[in-house]
C-alpha positions in Angstrom: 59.2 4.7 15.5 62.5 6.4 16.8 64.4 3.7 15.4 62.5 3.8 11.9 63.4 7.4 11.6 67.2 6.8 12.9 67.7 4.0 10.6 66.4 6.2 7.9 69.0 9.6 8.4 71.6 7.5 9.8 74.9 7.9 7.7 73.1 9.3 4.6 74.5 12.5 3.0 71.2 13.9 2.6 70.8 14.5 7.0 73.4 16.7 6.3 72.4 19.0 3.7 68.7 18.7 5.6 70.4 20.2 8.4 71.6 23.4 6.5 68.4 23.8 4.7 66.0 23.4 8.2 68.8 25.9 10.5 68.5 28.5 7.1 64.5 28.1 6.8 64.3 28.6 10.4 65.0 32.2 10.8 62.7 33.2 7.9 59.8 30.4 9.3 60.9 30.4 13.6 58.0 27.5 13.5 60.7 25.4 11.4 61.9 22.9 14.1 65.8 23.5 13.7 67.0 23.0 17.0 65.1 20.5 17.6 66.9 18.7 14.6 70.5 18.9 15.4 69.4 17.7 19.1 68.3 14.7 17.2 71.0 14.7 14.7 73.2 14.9 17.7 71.7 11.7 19.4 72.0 9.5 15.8 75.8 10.8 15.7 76.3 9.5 19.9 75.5 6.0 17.6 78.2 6.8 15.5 75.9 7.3 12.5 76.6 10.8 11.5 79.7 12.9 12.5 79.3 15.2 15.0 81.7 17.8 13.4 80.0 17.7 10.2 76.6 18.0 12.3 78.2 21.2 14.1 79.4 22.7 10.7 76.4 22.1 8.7 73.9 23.4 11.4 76.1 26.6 11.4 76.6 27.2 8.0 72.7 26.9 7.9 71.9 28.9 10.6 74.5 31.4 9.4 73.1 31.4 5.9 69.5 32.2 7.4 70.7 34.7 9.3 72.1 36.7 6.6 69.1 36.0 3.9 66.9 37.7 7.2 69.7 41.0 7.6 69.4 41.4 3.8 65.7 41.8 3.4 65.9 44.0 6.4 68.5 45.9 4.7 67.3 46.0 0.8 63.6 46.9 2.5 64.1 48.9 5.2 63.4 51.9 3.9 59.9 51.1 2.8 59.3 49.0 6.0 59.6 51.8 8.0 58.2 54.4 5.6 55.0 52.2 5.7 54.8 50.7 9.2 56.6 53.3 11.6 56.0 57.0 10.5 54.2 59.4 13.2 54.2 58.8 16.3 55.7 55.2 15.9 58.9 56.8 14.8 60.1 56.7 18.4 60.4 52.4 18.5 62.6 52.7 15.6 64.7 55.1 17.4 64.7 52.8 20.2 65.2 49.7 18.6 68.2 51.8 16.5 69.8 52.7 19.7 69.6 49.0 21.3 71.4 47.8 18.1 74.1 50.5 18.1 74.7 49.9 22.5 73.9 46.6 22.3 73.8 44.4 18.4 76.8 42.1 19.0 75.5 41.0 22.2 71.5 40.5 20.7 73.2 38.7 17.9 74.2 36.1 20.3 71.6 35.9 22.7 68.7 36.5 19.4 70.3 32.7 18.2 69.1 31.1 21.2 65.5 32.4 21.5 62.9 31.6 18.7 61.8 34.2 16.5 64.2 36.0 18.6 66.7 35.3 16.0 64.4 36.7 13.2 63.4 40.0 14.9 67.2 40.4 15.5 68.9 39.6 12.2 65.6 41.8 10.3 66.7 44.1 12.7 70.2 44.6 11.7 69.5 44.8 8.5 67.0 47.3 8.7 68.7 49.4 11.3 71.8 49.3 8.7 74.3 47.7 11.4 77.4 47.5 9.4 77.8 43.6 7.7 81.2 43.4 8.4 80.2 43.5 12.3 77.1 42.2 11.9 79.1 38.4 10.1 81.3 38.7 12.5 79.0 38.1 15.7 76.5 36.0 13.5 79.2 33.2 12.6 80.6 33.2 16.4 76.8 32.8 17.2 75.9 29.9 14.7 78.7 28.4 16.1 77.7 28.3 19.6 74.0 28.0 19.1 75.3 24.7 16.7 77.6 23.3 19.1 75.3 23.7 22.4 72.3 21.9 20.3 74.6 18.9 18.4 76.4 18.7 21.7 73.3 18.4 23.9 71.8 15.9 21.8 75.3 14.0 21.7 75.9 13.7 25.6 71.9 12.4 25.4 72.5 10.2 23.2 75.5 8.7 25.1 73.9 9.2 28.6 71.1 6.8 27.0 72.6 4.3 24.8 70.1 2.0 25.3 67.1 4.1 25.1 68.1 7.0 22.5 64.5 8.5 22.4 65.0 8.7 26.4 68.1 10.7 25.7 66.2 13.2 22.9 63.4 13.8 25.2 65.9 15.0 28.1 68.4 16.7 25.7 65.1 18.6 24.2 63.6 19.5 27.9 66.9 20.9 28.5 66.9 23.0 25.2 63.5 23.9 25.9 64.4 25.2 29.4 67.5 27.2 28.3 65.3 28.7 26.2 
């Protein structure tokens, strides 16, 4: 079955753009397998079947693209999000979550990437909290970046470790995902 499904992304244009689209989906939908794609999209290119680079830059740009779709709904409906959900007495986790993102937003940015739904709560977040974009793209690209590299990269040195048993080297490359996580 692994084999099926490698045969069938291998070298084709299409894993590509798939990658963009499932990295973007998966900060609006954190039950969208991204990671778990450009681990495996990492393991076909160890075959020499996809580019690594090009799986690094298109699970980026996706991831990136995401990210910012999520900061500007926060941002263009912030105002009634909080009007409706956090007047009162729930005021005071706004305030809080405000002052987190002002001490602490570059450094959520980053650490947000890696964590599921962690990246959602933290890009709505920004937005919503009105961290400035220009610092808010900033710490989101170096984060795609990483969070791109450490997946395609784990999946790669799976792939490699395993030649002969790819699925072997998914499963580890994943556990080890899962446990960073």
């Amino acid at each position: 079955m692994f084999q099926a499904l490698t045969d069938y992304v291998s070298g084709s244009p299409w894993t590509y753009l798939f990658l963009v689209g499932i990295a973007a989906l998966d900060v609006i939908f954190p039950l969208v397998p991204s990671e778990t794609s450009v681990i495996l999209a990492g393991v076909i290119a160890a075959s020499g079947d996809l580019a690594l680079a090009a799986v690094i830059a298109c699970a980026a740009a996706g991831a990136i693209l995401g990210d910012n779709v999520s900061y500007w709904i926060g941002r263009l409906a912030g105002e009634r999000i909080v009007a409706r959900f956090f007047s009162g007495e729930r005021r005071k986790r706004i305030d809080w979550a405000e002052k987190q993102i002002d001490d602490r937003g570059p450094y959520l940015i980053v650490v947000g990437r890696f964590i599921p739904g962690g990246r959602t709560a933290v890009t709505l977040a920004c937005g919503l909290l009105e961290m400035r974009w220009r610092k808010f793209i900033v710490f989101d690209v170096a984060a795609g970046i990483v969070w791109a590299s450490y997946a395609a990269l784990l999946g790669y040195v799976g792939g490699r470790t395993f030649e002969e048993d790819p699925l072997k080297g998914f499963i580890i490359a994943f556990a080890v995902a899962l446990a960073v996580t």
